[in-house]
PATORDREN-173448 format. One record per residue: x, y, z of N, C-alpha, C, O in turn. Coordinates in pm, whole numbers, plus 50000, padded with zeros to 5 digits. Layout:
XYZXYZXYZXYZ/...
end
This chain:
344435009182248343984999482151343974985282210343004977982191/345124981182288345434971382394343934967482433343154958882393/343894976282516342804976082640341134972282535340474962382565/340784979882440339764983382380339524971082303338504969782235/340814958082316340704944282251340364935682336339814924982309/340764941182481340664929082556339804928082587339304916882605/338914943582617337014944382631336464939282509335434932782526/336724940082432335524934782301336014915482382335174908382439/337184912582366337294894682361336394894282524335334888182522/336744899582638336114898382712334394900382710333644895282793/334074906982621332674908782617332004897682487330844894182465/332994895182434332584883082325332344873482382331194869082373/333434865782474333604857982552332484855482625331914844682608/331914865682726330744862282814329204864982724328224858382759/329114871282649328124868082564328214854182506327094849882480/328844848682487329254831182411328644821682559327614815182572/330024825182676328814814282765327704822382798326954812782780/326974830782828325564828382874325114823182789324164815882815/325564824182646324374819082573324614804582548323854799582466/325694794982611326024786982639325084778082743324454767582739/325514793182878324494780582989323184782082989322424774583051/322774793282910321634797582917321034785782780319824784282763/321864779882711321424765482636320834752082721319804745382724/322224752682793322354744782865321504741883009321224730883054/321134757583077320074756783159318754753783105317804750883179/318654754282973317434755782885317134739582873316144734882928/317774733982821317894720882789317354713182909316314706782892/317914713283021317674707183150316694706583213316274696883275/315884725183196314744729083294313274719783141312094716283148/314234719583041313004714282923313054698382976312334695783072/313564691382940314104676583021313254675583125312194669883101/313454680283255313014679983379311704681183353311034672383409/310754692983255309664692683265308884685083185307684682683198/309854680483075308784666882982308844651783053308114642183030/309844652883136309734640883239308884641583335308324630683351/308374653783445307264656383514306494653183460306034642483497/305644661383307304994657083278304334640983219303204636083221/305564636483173305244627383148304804614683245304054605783204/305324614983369305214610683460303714609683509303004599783525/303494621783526302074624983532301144622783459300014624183507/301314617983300299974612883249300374599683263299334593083254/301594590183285301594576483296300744574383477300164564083510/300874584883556299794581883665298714579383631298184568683656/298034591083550296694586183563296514579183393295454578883331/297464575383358296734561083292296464550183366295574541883347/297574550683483297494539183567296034537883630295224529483593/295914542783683294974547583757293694548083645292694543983705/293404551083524292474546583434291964535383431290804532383404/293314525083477293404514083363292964502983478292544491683453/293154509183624292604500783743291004496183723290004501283673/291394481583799290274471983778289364476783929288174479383910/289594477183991289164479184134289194498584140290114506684148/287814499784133287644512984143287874523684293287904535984303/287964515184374288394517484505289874522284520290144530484608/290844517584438291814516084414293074508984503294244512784512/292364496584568293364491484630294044481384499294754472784552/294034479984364294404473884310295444474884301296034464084286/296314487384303298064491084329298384495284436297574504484454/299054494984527300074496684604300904508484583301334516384666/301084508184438301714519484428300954532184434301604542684439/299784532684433299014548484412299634557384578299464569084612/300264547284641300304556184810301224567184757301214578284810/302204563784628303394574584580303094584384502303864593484470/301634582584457300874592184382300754608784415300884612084533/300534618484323300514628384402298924627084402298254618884339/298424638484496296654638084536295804637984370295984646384282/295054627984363294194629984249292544623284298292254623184417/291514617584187290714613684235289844611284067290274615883961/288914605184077288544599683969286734600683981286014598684079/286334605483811285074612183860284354605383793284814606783680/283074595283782282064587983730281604600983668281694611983723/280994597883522279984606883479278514597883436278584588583356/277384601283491276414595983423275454603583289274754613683280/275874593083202275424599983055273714601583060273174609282980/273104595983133271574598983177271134612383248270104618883227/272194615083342271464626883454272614636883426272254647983467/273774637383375274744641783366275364648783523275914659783539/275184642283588276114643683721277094630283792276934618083794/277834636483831279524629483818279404629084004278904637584077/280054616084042280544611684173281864609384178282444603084089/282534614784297283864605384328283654589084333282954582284407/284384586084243284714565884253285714564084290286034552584320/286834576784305288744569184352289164579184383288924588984313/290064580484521290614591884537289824603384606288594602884598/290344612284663289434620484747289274636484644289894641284549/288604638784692287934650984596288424663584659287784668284753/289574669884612290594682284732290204691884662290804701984699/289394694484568288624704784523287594714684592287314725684545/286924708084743286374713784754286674725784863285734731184921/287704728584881288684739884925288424752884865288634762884934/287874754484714288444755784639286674763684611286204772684541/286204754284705284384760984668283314752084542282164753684502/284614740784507283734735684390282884722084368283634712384372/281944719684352281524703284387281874695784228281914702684127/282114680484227282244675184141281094673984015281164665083931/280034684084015279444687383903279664697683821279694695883699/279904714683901280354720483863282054719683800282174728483714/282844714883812283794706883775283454702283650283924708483555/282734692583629282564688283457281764697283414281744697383290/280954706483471280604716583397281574725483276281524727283154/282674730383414283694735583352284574726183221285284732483142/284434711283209284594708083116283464704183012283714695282930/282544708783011281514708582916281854714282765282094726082740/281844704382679282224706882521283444704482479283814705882362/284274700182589285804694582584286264682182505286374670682550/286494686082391287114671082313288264668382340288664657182308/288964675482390290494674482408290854657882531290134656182629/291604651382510291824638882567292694640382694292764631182775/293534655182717293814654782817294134673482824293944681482732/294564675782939294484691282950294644695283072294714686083154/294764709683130295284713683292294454725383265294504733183170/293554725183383292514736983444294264744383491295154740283566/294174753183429295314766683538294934772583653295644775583749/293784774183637293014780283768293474770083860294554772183916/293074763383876293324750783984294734738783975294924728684042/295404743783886296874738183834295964720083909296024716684027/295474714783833295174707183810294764697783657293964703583585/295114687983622294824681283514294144670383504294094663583606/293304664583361292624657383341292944649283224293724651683132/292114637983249292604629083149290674625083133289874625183226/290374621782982289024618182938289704603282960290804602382906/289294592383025289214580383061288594571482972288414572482850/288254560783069286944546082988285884556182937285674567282987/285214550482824283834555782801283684541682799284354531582779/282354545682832280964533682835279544538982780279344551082764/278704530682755277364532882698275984542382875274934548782861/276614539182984276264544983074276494557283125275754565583178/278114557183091279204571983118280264569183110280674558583063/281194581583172282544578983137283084581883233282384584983329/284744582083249285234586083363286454593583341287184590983246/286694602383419287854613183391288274614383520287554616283618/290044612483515291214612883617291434626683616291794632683515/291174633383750291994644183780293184643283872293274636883976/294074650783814295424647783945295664662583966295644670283870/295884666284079296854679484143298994678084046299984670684050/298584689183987299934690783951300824704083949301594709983873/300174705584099300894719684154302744718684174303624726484138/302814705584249303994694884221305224701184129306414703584151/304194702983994305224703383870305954716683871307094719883837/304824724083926305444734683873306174746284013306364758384002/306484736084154307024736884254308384734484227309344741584259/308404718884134310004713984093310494724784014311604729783996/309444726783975310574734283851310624750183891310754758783804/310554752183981310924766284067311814763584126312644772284150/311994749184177312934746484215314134746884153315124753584181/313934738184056314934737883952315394755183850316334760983795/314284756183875315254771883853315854779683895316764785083833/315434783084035316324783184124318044777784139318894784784194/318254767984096319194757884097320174761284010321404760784018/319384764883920319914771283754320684779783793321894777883798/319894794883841320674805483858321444803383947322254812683942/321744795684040322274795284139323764789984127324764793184190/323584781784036324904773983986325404785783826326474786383765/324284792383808325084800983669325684811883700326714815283643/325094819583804325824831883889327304826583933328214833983895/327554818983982328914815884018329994813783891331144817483864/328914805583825329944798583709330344813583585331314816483515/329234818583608329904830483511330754838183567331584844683504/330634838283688331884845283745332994841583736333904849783730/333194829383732334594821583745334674826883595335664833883576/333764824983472334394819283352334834838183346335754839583266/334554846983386334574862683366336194864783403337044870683337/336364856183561337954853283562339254847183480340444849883490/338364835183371338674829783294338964839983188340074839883136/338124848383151338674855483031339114871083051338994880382972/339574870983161340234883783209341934876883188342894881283125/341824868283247343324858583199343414859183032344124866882967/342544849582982342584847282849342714859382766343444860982669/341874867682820342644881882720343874888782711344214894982610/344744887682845345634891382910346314881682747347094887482671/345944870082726347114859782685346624862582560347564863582481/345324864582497344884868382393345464881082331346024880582222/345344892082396346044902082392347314905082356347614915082292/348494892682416349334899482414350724895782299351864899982316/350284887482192351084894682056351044905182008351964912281965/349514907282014349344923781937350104933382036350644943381989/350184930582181350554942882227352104938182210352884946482162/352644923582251354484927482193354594930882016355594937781997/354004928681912353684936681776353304949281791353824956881709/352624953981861352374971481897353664974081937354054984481884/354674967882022355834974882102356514973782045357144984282032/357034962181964357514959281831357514975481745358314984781734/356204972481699356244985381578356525000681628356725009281543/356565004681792356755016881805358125017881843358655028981856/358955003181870360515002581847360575004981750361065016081730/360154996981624360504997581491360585013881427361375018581346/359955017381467359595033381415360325040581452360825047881367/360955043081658361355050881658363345047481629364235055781611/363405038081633364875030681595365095037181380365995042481316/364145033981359363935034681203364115053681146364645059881053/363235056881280363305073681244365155078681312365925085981250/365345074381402366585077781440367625070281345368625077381360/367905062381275368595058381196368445064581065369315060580988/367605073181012367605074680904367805099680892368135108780816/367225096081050367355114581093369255117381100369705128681081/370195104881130371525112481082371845110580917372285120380857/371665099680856372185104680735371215114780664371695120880568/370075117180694369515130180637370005146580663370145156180587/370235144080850370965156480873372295159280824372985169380839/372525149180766374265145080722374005150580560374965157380523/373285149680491373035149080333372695173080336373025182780268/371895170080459371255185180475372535199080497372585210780459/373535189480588374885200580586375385203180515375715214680485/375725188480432376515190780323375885195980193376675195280100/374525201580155374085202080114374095223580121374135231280025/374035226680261373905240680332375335244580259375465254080182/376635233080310378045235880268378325238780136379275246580125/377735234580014377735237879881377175247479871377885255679811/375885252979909375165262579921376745279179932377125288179858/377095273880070378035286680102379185287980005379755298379971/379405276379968380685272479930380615275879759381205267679688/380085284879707379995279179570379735274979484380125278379372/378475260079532378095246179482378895236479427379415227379491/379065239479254379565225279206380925232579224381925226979269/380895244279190382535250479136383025254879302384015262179311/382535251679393383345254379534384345242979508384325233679428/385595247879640386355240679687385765222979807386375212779837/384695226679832384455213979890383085209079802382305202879874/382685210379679382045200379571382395187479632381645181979713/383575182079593383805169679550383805160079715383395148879743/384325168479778383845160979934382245161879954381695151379924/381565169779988380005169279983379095156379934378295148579985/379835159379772379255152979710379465133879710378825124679658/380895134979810380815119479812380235114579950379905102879965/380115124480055379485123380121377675122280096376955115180166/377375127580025375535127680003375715112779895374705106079873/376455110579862376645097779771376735086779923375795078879927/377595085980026377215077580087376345074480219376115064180282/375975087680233374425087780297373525082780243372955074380313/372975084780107371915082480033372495062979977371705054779929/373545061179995373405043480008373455040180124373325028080142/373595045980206372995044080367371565039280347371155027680349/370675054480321369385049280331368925042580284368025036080336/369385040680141368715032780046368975017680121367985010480136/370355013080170370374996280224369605003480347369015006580243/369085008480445368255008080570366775006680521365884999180562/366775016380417365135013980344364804996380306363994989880373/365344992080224365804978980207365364968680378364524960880424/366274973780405366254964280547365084963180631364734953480699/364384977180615363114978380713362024970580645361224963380704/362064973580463361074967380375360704955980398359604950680386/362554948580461361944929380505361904931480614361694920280661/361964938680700361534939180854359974937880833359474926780847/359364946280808357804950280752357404938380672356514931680725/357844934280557357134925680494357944909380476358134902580375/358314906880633358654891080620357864881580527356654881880501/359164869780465358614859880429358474861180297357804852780236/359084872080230359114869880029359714859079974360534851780029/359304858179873359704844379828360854849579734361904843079737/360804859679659362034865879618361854858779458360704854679441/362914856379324362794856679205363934839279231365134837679251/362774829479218363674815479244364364813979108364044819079000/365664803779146366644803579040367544789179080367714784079190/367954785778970369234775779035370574782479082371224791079023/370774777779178371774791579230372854777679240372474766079258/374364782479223375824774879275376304783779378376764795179377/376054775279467376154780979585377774781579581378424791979591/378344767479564380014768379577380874781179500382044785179506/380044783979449380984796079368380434812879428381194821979461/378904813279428378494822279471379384827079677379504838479722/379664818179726380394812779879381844814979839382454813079944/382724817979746383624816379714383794832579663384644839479720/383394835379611383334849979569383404862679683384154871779718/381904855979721381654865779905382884860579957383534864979862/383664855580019384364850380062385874861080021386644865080107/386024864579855387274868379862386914880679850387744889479825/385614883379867385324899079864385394903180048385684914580084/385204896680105385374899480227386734899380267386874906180369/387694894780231388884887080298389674901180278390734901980341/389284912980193390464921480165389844933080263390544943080281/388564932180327388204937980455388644935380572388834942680669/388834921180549389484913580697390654914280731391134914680844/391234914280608393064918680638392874933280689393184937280802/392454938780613393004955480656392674960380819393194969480882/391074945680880391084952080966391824940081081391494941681199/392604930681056393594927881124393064912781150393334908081260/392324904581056391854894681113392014883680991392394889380888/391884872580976392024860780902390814853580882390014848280960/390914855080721389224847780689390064834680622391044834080548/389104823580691389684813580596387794807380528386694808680582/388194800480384386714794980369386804779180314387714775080242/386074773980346386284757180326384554753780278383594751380352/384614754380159383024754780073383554740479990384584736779934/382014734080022382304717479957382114723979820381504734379792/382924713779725382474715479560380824711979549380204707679646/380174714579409379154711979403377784713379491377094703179497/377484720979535376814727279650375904738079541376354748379490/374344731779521373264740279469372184744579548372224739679661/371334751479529370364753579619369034763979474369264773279396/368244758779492367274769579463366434776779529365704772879620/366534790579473366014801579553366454814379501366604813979379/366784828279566366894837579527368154843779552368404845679671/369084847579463370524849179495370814861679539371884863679596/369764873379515370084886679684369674882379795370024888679895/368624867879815368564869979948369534856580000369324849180097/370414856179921371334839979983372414851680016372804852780132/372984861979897374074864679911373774874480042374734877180114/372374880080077372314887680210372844881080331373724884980408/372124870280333372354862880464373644859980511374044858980627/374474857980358375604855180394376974868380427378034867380489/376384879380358376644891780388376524898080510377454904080563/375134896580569375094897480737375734888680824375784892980939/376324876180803376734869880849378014872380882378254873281002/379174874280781380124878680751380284892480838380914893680943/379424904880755379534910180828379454917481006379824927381068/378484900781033378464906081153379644899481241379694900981363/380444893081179381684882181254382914892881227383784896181308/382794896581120384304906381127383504926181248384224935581279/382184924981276382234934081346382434931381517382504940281601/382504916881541382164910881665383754902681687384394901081791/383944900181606385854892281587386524902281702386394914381716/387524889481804388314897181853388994902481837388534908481739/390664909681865391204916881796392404906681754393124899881826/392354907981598393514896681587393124883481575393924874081569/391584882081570390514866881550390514864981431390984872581347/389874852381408390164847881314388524843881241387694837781308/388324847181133386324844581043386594830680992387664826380947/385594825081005385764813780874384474809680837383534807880915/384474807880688382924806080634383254792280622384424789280597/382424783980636382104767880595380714763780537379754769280591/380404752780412379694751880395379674739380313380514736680227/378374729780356378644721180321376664708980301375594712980347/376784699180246375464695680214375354690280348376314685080404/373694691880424373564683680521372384674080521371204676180550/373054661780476371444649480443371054643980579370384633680592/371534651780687370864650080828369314651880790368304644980807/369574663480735368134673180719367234670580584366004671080592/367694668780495367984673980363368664665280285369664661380345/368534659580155369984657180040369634673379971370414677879887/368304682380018368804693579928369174706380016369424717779975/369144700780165369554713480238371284717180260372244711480312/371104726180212372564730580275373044742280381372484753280384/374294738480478374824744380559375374753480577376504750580617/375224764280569376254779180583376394782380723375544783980811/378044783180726378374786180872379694797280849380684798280776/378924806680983380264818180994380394815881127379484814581209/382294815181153382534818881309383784825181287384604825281195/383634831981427384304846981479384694845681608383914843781701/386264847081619387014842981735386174851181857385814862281816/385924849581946385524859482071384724850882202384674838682214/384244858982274384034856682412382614850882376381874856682296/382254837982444380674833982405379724840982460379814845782573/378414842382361377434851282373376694844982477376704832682467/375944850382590375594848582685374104836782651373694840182540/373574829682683372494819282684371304830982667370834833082555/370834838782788369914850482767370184859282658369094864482632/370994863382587371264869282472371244862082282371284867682173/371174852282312371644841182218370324846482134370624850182021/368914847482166367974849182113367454863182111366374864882053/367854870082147368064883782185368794890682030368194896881943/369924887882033370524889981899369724892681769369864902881702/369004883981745368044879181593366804889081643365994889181550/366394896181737365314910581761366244920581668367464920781655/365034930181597364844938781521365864952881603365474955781716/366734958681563367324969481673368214966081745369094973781783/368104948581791369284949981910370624951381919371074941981853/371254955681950372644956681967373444955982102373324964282193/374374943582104374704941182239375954949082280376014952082400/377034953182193377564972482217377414977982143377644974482027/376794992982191375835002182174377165008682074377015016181978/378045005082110379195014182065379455013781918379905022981849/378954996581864379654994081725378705004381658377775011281701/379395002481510378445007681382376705001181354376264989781371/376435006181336374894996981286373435000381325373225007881421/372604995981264371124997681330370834984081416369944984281501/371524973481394371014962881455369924952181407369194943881462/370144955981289368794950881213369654933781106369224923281061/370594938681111371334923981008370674912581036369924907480952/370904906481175370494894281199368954889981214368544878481229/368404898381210366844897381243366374897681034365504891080978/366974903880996366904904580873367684892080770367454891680649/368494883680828369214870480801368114858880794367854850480708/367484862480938366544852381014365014847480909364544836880866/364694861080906363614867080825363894860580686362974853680643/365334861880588365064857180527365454839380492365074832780396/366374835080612366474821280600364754812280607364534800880568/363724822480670362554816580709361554812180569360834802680540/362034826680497361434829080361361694816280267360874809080210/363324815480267363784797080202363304784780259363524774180199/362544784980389362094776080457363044767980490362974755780471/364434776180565364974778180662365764777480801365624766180848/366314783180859366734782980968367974787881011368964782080967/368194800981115369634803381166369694797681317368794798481400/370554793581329371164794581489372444797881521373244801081433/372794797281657373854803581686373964790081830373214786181919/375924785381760376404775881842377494783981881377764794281819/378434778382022379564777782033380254768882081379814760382158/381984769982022382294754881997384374763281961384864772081890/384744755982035386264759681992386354771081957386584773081837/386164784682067386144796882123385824806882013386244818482009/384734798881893384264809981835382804806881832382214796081839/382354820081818380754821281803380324815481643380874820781547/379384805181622379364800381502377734805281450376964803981545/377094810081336375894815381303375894804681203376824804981122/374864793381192374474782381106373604782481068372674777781133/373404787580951372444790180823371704775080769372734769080739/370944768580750370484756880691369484762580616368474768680650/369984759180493369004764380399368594755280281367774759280198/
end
């Protein structure tokens, strides 16, 4: 799928410039040739407009390209050279047959193709008239030239720009492909997290089967077991839902934070004793926030819980929280730290990925903090992770 994106952008891409330089060569070779031409009928106006039919009256005609200028007599209807030499007759043609070929011509100016030559209808007079021919083989030499020039400079340049978007796709490409790698972590982390408490619900399930069912001797174990598998899945189902659909806005409310922080707090603390550690909490009075109070009390739930799973042995948690008009008079600060060894600089951001777990050993899918992150983003937001007086601190600004 990767690959099959980077050919379409790559083939988008070079269809865009040719039709770019192929504007742009267009534009230039048009330019170049309304300036030839134009050039060329301001010659032979010049040259019309001369007083001295000989044409030493300009100086400039030596820069001229070859032309020549043809008397017509309206009496006999045959035409003489008066200016300029007559290079027609190469060509087999005398200066009668020549106005022959323009016989019935109203047009004021025009190019024999046969002879890539052009004319201009001149002075009339009551005797005759006179018509400028010029050679303007010239024109259409430049502009072979100039096309030439074209391709010459577009062959290269599309090559380069072909290099250009072999890169650019590479860079174009590659969210979707870390979101592709993303989602086939996500899946297979998601299917393995959810294949033990199912195989777990399925034994105990076989075990009632042998056992009796409700009236066996192991009912009441089974059954509290498939009771806490099935709130297994149900909080992993949960968790993947905001993995998948970051950024809910959730059911806004005026929330008291100081009390809601105070509660979590002594609901945690009788976890923390038993497992050998000291929560202390220091929550300013008066501390509100609006927003959604499962996803405040989550964040602060992952938080918590991820400090009493990371606490050294015998460390010490402490929640703090407090208004910060650094940011905000309405943002406020939630902070958890957890006595232990500081998290490595390369890991620091590592942590808040979907799955990760830095020992493989603890409990968990790995999903808390990426799911904290997700939803501090949703409040419009922010977690980080400091350290500071040998505990790891997770700072919520919300």
């Amino acid at each position: 799928m990767i690959r099959r994106l980077q050919v379409k952008f790559i083939a988008v891409f070079m269809v865009i410039m040719a039709l770019v330089a192929l504007l742009l060569g267009g534009v230039v070779y048009y330019q170049k040739k309304s300036q030839l031409e134009y050039d060329c009928m301001m010659y032979m106006l010049n040259i019309n407009n001369l007083e001295n039919r000989d044409g030493s009256g300009d100086p400039s005609m030596l820069n001229y390209p070859p032309y020549f200028v043809l008397e017509i007599d309206n009496q006999t209807d045959t035409a003489q050279v008066v200016m300029g030499e007559f290079f027609l007759g190469s060509e087999g043609l005398t200066p009668d047959e020549l106005i022959a070929l323009l016989a019935g011509s109203i047009e004021e100016t025009g190019v024999l193709e046969a002879y890539q030559v052009r004319y201009y209808n001149g002075i009339r007079g009551a005797e005759g008239h006179r018509v400028v021919f010029m050679d303007v083989s010239y024109i259409a030499a430049d502009l072979g030239k100039l096309r030439n020039e074209i391709i010459l400079i577009a062959i290269p340049s599309l090559g380069l720009m072909l290099v250009v978007a072999l890169f650019l796709s590479r860079w174009f490409a590659r969210p979707a492909k870390d979101a592709l790698a993303e989602q086939q972590r996500f899946v297979s982390f998601a299917s393995h997290e959810l294949k033990t408490p199912l195989s777990i619900v399925s034994a105990n399930l076989d075990l009632l089967d042998r056992t009796g069912g409700d009236q066996g001797p192991n009912a009441a174990f089974c059954y509290d077991n498939i009771r806490q598998e099935c709130g297994r899945m149900q909080s992993l189902t949960e968790a993947m839902v905001w993995l998948a659909l970051p950024g809910q806005d959730g059911q806004k409310e005026h929330l008291d934070v100081t009390k809601l922080l105070q509660s979590e707090a002594l609901r945690f603390e009788v976890r923390a004793f038993e497992e050998g550690h000291a929560l202390t909490a220091d929550v300013a009075e008066g501390l509100t926030l609006r927003g959604d109070r499962v996803q405040l009390l989550t964040v602060v739930d992952v938080l918590l819980d991820n400090a009493l799973k990371y606490c050294a042995p015998g460390g010490d948690i402490c929640l703090t929280a407090r208004r910060c008009p650094a940011l905000s008079r309405r943002t406020v600060q939630i902070s958890v730290g957890n006595t232990g060894e500081e998290i490595p600089k390369q890991e620091q951001e590592n942590i808040f990925k979907p799955f990760y777990q830095r020992d493989t050993g603890r409990a968990g899918a790995g999903i808390g903090l990426s799911i904290a992150r997700q939803i501090a983003a949703a409040l419009r937001g922010q977690i980080r992770l400091e350290y500071r007086d040998g505990m790891n601190w997770f700072v919520a600004e919300l």
